[in-house]
PDB file of N, CA, C, O and CB in Angstrom:
ATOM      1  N   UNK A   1      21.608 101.298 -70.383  1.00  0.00           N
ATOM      2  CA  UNK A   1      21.616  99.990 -69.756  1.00  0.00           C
ATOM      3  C   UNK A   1      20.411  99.898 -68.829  1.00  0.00           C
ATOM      4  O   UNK A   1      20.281 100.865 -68.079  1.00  0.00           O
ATOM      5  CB  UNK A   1      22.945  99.742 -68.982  1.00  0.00           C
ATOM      6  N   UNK A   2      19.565  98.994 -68.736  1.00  0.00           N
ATOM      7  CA  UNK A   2      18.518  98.722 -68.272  1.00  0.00           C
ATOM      8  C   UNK A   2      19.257  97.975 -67.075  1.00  0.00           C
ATOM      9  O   UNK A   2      20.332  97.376 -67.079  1.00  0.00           O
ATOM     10  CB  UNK A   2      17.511  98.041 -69.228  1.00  0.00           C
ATOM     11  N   UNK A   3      18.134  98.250 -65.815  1.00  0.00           N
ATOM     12  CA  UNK A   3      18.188  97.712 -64.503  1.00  0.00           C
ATOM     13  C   UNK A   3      18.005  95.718 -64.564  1.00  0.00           C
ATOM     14  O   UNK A   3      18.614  94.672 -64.343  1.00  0.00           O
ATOM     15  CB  UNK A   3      16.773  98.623 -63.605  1.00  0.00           C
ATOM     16  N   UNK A   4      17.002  96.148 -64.926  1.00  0.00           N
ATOM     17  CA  UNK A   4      16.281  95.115 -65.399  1.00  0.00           C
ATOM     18  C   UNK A   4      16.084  93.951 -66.901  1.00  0.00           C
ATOM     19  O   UNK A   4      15.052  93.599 -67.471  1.00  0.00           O
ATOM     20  CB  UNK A   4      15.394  95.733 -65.226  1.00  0.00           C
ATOM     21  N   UNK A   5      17.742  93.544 -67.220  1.00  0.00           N
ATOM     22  CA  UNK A   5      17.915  93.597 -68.872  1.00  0.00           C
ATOM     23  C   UNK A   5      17.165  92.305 -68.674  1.00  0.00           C
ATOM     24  O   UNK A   5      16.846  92.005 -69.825  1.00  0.00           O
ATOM     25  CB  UNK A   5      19.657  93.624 -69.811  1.00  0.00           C
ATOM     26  N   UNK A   6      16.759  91.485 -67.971  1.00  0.00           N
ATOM     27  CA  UNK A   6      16.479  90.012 -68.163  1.00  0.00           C
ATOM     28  C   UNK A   6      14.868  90.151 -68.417  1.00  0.00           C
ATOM     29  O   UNK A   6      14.184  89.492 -69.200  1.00  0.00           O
ATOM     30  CB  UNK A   6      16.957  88.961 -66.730  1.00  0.00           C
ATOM     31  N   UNK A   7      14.471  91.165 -67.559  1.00  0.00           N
ATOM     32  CA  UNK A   7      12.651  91.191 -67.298  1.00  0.00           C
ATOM     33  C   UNK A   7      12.288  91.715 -69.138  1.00  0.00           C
ATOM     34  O   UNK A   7      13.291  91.949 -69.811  1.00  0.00           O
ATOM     35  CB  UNK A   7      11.921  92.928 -65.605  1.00  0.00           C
ATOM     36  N   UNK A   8      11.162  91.837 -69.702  1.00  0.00           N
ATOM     37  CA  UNK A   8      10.521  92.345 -70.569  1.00  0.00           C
ATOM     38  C   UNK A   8      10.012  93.508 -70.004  1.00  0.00           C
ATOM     39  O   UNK A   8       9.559  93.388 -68.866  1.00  0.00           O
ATOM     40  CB  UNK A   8       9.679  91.537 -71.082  1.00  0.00           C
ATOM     41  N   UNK A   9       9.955  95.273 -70.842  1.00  0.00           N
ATOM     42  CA  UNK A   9       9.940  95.800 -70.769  1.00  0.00           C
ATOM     43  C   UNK A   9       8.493  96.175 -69.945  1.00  0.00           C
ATOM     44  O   UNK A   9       7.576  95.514 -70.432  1.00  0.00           O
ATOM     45  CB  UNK A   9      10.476  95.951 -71.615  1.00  0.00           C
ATOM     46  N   UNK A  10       8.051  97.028 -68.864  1.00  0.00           N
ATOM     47  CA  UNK A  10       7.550  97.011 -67.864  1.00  0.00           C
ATOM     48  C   UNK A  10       7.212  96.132 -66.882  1.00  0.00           C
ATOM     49  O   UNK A  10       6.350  96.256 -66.012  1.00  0.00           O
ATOM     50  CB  UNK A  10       6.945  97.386 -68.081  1.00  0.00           C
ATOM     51  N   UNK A  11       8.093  95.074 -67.130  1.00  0.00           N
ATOM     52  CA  UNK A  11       7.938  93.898 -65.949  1.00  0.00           C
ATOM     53  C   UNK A  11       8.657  94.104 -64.869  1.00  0.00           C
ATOM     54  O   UNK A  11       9.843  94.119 -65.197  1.00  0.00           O
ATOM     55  CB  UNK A  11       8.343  92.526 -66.335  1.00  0.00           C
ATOM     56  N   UNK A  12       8.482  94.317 -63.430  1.00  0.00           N
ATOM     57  CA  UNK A  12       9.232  94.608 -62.524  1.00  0.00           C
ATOM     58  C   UNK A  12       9.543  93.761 -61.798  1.00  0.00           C
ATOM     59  O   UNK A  12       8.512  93.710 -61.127  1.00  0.00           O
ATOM     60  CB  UNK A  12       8.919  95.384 -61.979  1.00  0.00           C
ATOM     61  N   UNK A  13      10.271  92.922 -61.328  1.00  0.00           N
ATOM     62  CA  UNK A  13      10.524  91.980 -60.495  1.00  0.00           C
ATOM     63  C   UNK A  13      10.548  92.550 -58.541  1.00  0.00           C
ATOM     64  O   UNK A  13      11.190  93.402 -57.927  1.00  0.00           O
ATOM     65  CB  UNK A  13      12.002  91.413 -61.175  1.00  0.00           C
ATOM     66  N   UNK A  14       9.524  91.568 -58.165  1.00  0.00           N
ATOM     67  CA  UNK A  14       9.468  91.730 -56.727  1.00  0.00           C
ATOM     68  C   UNK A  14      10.558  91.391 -55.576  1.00  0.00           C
ATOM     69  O   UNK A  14      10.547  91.822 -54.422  1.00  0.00           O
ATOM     70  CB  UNK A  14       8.455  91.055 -56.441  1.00  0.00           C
ATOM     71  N   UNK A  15      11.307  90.696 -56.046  1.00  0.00           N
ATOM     72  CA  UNK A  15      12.211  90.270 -55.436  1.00  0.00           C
ATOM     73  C   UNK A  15      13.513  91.089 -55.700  1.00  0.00           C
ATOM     74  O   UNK A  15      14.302  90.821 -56.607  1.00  0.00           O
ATOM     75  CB  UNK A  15      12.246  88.982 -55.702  1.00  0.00           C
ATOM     76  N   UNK A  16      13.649  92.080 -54.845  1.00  0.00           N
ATOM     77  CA  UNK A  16      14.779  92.978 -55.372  1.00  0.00           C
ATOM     78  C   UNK A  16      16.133  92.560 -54.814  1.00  0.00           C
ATOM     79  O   UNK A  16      17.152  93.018 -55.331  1.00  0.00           O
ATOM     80  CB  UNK A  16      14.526  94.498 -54.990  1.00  0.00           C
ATOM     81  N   UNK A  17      16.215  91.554 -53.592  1.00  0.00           N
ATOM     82  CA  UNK A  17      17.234  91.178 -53.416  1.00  0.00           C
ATOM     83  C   UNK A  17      17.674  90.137 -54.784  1.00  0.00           C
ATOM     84  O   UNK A  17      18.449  89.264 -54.394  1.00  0.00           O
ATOM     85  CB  UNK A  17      17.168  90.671 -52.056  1.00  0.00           C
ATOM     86  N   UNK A  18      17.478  90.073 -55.712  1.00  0.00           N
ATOM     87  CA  UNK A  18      18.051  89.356 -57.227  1.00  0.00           C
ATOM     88  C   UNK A  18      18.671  90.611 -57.672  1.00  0.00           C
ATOM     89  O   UNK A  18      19.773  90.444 -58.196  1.00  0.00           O
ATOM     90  CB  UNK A  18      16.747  88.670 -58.525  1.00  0.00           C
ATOM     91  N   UNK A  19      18.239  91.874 -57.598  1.00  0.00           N
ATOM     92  CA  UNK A  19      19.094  92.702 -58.257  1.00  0.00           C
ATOM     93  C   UNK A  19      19.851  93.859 -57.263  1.00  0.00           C
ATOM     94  O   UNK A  19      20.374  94.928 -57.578  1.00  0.00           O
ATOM     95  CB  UNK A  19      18.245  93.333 -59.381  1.00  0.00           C
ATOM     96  N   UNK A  20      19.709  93.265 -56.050  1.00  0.00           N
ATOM     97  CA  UNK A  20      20.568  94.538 -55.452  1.00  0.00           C
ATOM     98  C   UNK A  20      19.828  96.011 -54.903  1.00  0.00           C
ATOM     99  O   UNK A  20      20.303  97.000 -54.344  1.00  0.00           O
ATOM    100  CB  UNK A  20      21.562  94.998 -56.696  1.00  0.00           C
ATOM    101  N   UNK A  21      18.725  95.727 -55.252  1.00  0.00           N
ATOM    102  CA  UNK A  21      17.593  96.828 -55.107  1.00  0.00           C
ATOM    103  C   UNK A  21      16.729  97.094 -53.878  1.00  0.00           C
ATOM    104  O   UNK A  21      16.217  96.068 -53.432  1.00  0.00           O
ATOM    105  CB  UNK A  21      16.652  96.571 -56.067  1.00  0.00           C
ATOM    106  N   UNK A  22      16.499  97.984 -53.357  1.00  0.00           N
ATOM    107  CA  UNK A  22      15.525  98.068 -51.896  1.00  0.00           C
ATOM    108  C   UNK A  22      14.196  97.272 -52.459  1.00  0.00           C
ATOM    109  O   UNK A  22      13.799  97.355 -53.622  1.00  0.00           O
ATOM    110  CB  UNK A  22      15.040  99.997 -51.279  1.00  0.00           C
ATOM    111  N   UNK A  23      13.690  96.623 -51.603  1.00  0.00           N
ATOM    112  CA  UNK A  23      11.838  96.501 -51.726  1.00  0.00           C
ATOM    113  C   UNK A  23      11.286  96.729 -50.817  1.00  0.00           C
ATOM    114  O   UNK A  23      11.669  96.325 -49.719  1.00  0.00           O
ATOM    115  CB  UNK A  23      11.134  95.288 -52.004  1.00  0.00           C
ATOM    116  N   UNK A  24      10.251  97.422 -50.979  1.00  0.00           N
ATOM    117  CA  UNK A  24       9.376  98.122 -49.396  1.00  0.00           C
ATOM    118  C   UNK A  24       7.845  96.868 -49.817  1.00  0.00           C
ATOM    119  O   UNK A  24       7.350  96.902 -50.944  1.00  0.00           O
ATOM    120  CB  UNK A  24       8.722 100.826 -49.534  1.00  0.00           C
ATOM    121  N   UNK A  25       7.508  96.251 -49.136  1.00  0.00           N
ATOM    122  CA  UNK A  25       6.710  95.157 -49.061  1.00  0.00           C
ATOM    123  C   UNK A  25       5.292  95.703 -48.291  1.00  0.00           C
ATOM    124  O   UNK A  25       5.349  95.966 -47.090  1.00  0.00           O
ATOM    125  CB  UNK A  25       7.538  93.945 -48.277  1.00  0.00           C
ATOM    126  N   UNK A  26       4.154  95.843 -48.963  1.00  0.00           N
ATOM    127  CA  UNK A  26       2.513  95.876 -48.143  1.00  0.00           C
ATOM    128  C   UNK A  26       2.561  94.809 -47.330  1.00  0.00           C
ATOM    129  O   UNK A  26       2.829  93.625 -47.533  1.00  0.00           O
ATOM    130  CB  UNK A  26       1.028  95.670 -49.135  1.00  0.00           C
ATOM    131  N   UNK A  27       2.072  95.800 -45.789  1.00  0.00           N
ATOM    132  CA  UNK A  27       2.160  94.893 -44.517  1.00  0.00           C
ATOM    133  C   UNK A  27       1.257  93.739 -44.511  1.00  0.00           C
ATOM    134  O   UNK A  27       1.308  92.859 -43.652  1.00  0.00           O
ATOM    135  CB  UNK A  27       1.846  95.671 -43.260  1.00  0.00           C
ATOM    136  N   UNK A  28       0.419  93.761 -45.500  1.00  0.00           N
ATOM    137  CA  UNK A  28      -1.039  93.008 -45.671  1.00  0.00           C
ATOM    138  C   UNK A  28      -0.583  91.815 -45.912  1.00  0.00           C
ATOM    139  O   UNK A  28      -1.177  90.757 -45.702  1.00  0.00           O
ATOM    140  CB  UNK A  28      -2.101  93.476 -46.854  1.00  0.00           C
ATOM    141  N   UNK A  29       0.839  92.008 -46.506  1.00  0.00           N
ATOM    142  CA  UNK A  29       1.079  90.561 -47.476  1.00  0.00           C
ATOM    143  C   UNK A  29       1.551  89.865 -46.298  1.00  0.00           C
ATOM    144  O   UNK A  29       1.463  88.642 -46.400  1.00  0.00           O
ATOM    145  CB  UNK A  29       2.347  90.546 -48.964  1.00  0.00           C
ATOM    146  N   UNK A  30       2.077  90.343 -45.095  1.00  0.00           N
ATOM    147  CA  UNK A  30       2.448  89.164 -43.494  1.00  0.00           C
ATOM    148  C   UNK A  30       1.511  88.164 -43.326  1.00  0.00           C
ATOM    149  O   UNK A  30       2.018  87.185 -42.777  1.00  0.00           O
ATOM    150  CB  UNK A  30       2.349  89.947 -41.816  1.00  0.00           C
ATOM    151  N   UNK A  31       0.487  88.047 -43.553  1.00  0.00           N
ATOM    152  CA  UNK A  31      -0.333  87.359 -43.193  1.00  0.00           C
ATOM    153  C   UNK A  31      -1.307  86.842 -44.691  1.00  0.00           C
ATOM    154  O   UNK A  31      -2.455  86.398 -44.660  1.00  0.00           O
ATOM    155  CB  UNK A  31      -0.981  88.168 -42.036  1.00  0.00           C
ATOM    156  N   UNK A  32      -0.525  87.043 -45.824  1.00  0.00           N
ATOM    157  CA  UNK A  32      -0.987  85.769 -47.109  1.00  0.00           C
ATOM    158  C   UNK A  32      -0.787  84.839 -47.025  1.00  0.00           C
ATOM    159  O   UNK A  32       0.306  84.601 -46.512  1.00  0.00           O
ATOM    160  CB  UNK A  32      -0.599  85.676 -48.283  1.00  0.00           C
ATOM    161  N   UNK A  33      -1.703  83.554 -47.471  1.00  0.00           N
ATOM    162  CA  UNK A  33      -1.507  82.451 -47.154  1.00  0.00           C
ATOM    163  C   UNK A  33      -0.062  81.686 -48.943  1.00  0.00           C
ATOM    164  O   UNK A  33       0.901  80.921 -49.003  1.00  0.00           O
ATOM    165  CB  UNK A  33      -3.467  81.767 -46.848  1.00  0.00           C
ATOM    166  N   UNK A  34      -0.941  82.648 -50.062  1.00  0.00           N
ATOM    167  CA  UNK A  34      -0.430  82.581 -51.274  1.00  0.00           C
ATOM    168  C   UNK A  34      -0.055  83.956 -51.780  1.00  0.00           C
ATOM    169  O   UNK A  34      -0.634  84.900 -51.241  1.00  0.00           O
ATOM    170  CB  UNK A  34      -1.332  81.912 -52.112  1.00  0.00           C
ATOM    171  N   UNK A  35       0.705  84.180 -52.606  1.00  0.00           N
ATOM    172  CA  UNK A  35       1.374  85.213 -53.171  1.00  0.00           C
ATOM    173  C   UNK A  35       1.899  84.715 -54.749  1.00  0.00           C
ATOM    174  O   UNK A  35       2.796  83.969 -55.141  1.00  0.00           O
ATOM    175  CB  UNK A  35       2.584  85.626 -52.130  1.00  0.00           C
ATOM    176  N   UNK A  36       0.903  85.495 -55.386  1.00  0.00           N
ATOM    177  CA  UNK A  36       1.363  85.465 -57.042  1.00  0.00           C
ATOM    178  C   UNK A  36       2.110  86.675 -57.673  1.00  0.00           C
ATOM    179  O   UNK A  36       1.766  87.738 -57.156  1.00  0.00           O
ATOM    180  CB  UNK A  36       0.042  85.345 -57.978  1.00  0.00           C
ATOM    181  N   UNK A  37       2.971  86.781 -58.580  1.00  0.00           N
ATOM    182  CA  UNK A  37       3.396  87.563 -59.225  1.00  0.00           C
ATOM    183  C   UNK A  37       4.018  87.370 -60.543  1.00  0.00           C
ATOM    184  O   UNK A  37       4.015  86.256 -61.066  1.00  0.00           O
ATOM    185  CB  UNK A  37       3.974  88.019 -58.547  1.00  0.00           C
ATOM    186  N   UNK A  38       4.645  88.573 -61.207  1.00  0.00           N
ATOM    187  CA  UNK A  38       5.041  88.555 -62.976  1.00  0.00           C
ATOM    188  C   UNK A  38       6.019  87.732 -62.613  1.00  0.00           C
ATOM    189  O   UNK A  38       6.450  87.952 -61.480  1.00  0.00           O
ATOM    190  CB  UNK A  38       5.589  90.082 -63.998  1.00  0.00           C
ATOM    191  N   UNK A  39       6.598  86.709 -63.294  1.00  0.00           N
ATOM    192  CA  UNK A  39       8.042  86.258 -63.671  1.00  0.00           C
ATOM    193  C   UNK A  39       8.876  86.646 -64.702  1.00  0.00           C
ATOM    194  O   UNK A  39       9.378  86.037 -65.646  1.00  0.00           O
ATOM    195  CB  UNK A  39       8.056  85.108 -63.874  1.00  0.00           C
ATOM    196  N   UNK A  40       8.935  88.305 -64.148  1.00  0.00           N
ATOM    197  CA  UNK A  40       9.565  88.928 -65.501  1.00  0.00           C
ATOM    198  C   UNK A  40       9.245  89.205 -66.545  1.00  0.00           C
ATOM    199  O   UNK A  40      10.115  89.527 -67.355  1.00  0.00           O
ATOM    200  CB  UNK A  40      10.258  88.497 -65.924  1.00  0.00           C
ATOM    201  N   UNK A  41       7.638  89.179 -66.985  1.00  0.00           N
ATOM    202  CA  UNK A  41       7.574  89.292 -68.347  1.00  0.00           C
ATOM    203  C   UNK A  41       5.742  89.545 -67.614  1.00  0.00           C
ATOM    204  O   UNK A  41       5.307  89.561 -66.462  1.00  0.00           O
ATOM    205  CB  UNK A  41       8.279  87.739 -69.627  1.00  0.00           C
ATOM    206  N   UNK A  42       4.958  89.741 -69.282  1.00  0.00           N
ATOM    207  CA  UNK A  42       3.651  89.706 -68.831  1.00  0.00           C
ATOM    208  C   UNK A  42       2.799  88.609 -68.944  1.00  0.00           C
ATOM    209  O   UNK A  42       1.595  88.677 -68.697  1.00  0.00           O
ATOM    210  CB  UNK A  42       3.079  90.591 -69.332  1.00  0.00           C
ATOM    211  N   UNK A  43       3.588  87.231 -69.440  1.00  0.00           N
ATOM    212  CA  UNK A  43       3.106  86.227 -69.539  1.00  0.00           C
ATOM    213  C   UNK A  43       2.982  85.041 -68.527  1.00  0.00           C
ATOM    214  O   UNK A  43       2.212  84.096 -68.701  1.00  0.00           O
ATOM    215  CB  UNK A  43       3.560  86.007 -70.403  1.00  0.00           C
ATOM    216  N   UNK A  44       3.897  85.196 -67.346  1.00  0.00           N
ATOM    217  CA  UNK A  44       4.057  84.003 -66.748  1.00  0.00           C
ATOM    218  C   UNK A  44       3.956  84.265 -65.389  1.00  0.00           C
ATOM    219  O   UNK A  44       4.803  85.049 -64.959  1.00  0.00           O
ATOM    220  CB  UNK A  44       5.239  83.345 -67.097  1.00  0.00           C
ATOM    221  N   UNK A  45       3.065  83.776 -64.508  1.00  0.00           N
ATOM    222  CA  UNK A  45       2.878  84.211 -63.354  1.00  0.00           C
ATOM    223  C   UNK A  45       3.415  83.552 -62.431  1.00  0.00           C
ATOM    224  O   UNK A  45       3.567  82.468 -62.994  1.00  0.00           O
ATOM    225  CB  UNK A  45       1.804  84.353 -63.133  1.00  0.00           C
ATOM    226  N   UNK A  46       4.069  83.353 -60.753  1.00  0.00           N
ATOM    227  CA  UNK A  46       4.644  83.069 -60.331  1.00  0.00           C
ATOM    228  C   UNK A  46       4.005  82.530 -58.890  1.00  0.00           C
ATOM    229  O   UNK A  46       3.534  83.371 -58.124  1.00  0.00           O
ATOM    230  CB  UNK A  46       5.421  83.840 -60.583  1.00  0.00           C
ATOM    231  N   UNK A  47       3.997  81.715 -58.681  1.00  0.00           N
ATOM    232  CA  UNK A  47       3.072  81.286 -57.021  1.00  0.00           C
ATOM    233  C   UNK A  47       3.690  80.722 -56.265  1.00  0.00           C
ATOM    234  O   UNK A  47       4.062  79.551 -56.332  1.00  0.00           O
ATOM    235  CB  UNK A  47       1.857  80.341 -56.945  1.00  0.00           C
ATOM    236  N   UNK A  48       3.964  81.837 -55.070  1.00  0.00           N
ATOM    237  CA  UNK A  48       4.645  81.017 -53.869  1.00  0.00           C
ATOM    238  C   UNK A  48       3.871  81.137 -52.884  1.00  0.00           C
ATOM    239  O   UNK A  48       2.853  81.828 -52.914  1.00  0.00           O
ATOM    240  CB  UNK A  48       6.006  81.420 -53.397  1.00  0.00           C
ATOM    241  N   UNK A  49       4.341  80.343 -51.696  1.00  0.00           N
ATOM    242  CA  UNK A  49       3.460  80.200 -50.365  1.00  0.00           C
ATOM    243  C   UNK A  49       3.715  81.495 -49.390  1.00  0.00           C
ATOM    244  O   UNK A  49       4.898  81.808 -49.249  1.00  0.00           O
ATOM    245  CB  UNK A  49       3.907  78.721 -49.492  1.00  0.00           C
ATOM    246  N   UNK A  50       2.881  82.163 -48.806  1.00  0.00           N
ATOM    247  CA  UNK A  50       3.486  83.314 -47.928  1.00  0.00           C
ATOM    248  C   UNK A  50       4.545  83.406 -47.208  1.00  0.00           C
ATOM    249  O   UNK A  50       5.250  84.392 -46.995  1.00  0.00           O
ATOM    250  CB  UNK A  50       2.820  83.630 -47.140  1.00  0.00           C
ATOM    251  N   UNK A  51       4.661  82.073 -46.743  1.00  0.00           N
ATOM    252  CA  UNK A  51       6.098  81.702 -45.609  1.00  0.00           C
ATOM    253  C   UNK A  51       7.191  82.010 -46.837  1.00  0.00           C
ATOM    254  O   UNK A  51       8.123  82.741 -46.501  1.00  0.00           O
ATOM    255  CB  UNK A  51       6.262  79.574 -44.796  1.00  0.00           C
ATOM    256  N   UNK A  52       7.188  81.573 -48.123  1.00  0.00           N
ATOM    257  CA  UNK A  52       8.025  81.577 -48.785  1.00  0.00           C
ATOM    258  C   UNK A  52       8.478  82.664 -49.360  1.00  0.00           C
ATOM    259  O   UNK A  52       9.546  82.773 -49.961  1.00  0.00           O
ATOM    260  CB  UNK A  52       7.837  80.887 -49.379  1.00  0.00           C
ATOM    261  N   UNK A  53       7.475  83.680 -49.140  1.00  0.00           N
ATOM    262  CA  UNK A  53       7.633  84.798 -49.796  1.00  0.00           C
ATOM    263  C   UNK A  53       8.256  85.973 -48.803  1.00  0.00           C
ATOM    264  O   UNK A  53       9.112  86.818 -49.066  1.00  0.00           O
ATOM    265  CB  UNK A  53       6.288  85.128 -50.408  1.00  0.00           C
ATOM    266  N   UNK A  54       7.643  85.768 -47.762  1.00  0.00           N
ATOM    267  CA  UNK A  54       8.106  86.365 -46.579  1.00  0.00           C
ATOM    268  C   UNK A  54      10.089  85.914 -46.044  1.00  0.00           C
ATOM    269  O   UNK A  54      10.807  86.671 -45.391  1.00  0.00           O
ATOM    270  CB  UNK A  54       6.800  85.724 -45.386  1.00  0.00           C
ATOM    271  N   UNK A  55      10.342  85.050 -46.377  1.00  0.00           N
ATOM    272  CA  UNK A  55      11.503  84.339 -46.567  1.00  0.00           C
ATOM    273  C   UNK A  55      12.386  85.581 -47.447  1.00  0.00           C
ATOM    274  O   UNK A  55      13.196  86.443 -47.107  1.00  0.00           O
ATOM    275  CB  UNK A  55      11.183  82.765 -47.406  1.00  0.00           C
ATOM    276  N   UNK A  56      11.824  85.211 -48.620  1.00  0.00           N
ATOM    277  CA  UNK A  56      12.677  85.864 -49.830  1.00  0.00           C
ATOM    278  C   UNK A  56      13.047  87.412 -49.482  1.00  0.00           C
ATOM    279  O   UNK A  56      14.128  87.897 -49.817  1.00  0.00           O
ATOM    280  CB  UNK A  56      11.738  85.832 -51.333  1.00  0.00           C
ATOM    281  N   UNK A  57      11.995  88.180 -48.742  1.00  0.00           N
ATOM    282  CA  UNK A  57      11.338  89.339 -48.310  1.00  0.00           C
ATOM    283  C   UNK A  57      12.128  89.519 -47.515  1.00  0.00           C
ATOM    284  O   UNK A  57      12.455  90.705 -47.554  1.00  0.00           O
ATOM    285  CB  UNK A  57      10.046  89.396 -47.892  1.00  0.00           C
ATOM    286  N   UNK A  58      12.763  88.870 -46.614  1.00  0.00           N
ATOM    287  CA  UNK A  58      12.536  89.144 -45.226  1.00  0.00           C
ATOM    288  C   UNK A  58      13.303  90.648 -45.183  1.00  0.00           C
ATOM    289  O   UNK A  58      12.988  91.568 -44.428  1.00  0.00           O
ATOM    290  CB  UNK A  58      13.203  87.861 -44.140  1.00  0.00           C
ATOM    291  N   UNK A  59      14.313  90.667 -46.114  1.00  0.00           N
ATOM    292  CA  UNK A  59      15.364  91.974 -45.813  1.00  0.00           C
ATOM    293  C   UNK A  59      14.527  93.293 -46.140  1.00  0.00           C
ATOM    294  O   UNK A  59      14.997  94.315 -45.640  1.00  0.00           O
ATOM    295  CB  UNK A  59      16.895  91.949 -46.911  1.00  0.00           C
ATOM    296  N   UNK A  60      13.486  93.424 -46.817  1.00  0.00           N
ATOM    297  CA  UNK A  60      12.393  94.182 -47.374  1.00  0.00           C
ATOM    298  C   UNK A  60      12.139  95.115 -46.176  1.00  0.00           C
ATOM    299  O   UNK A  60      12.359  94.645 -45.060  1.00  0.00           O
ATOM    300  CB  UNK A  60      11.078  93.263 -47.856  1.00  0.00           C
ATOM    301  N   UNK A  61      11.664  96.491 -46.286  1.00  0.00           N
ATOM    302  CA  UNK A  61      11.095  97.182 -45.526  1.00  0.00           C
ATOM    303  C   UNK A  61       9.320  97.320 -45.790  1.00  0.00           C
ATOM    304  O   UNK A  61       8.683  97.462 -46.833  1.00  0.00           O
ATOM    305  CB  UNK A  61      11.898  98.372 -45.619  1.00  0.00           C
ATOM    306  N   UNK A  62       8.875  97.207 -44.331  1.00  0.00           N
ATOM    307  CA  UNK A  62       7.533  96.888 -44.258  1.00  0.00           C
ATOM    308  C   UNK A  62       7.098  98.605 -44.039  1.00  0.00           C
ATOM    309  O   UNK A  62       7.864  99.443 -43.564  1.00  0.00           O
ATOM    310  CB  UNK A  62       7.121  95.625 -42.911  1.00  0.00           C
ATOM    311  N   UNK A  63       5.662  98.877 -44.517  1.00  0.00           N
ATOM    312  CA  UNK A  63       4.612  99.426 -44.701  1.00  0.00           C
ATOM    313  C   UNK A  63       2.943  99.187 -45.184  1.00  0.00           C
ATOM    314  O   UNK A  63       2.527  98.202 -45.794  1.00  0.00           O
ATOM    315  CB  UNK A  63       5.099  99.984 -45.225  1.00  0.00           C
ATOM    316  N   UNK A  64       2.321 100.090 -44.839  1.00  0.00           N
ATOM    317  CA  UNK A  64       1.459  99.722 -45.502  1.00  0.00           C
ATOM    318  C   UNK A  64       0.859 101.185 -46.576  1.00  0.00           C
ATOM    319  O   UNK A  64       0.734 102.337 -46.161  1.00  0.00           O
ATOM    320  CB  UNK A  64       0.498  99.028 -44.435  1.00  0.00           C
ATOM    321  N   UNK A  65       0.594 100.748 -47.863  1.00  0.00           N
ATOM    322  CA  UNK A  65       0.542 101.695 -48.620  1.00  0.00           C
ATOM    323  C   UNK A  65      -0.965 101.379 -49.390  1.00  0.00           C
ATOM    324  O   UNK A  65      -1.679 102.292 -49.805  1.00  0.00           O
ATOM    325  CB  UNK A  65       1.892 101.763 -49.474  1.00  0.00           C
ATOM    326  N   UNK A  66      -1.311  99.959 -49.503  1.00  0.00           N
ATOM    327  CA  UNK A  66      -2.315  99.605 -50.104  1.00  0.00           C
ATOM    328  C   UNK A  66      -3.477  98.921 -49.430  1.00  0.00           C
ATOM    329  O   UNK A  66      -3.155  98.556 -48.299  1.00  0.00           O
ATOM    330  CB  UNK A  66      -1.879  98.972 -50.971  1.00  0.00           C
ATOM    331  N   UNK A  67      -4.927  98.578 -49.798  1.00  0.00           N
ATOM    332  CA  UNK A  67      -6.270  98.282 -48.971  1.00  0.00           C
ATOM    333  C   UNK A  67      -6.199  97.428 -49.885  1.00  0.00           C
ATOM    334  O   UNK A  67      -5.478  97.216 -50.860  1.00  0.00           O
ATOM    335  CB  UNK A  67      -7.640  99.257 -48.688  1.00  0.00           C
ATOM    336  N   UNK A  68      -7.925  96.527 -48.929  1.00  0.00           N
ATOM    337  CA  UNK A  68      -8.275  95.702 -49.995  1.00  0.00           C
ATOM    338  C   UNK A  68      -9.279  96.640 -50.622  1.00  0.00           C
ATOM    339  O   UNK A  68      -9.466  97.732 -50.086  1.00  0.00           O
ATOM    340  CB  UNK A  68      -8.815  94.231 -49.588  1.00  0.00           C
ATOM    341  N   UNK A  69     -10.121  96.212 -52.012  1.00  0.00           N
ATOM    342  CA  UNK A  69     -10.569  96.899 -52.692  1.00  0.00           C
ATOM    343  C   UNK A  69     -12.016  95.989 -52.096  1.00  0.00           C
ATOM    344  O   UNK A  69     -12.762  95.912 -53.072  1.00  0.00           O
ATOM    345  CB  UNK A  69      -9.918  97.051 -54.218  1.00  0.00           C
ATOM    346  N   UNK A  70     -12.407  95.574 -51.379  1.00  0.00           N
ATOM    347  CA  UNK A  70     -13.552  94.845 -50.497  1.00  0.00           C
ATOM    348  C   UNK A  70     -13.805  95.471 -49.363  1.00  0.00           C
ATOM    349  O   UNK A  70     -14.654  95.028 -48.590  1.00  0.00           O
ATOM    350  CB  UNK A  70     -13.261  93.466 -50.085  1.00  0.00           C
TER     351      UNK A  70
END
């Protein structure tokens, strides 16, 4: 049984409060104005506003694990 039976196979969904799952969130993303991601699959991308994402997030544990590549 897959975690994930709805996503297509290596699609991970960011929003782990949909499945019950921890998400540890890059501190970088506090201060995005936009935030894109998979909608489950590798075809369809997803755009919310930072406030909105930070919303969805909020239960998320913060770190920082990633730079910009600039």
């Amino acid at each position: 049984v897959s975690l994930f039976e709805d996503c297509d196979t290596g699609a991970i969904p960011p929003i782990g409060a949909a499945y019950d799952v921890p998400v540890i969130v890059d501190e970088s993303l506090g201060n995005a104005g936009d935030i894109y991601f998979e909608g489950g699959d590798h075809r369809t991308l997803v755009h919310v506003s930072g406030k909105d994402f930070r919303n969805l997030t909020s239960d998320a544990q913060q770190a920082r694990f990633s730079y910009p590549a600039y």
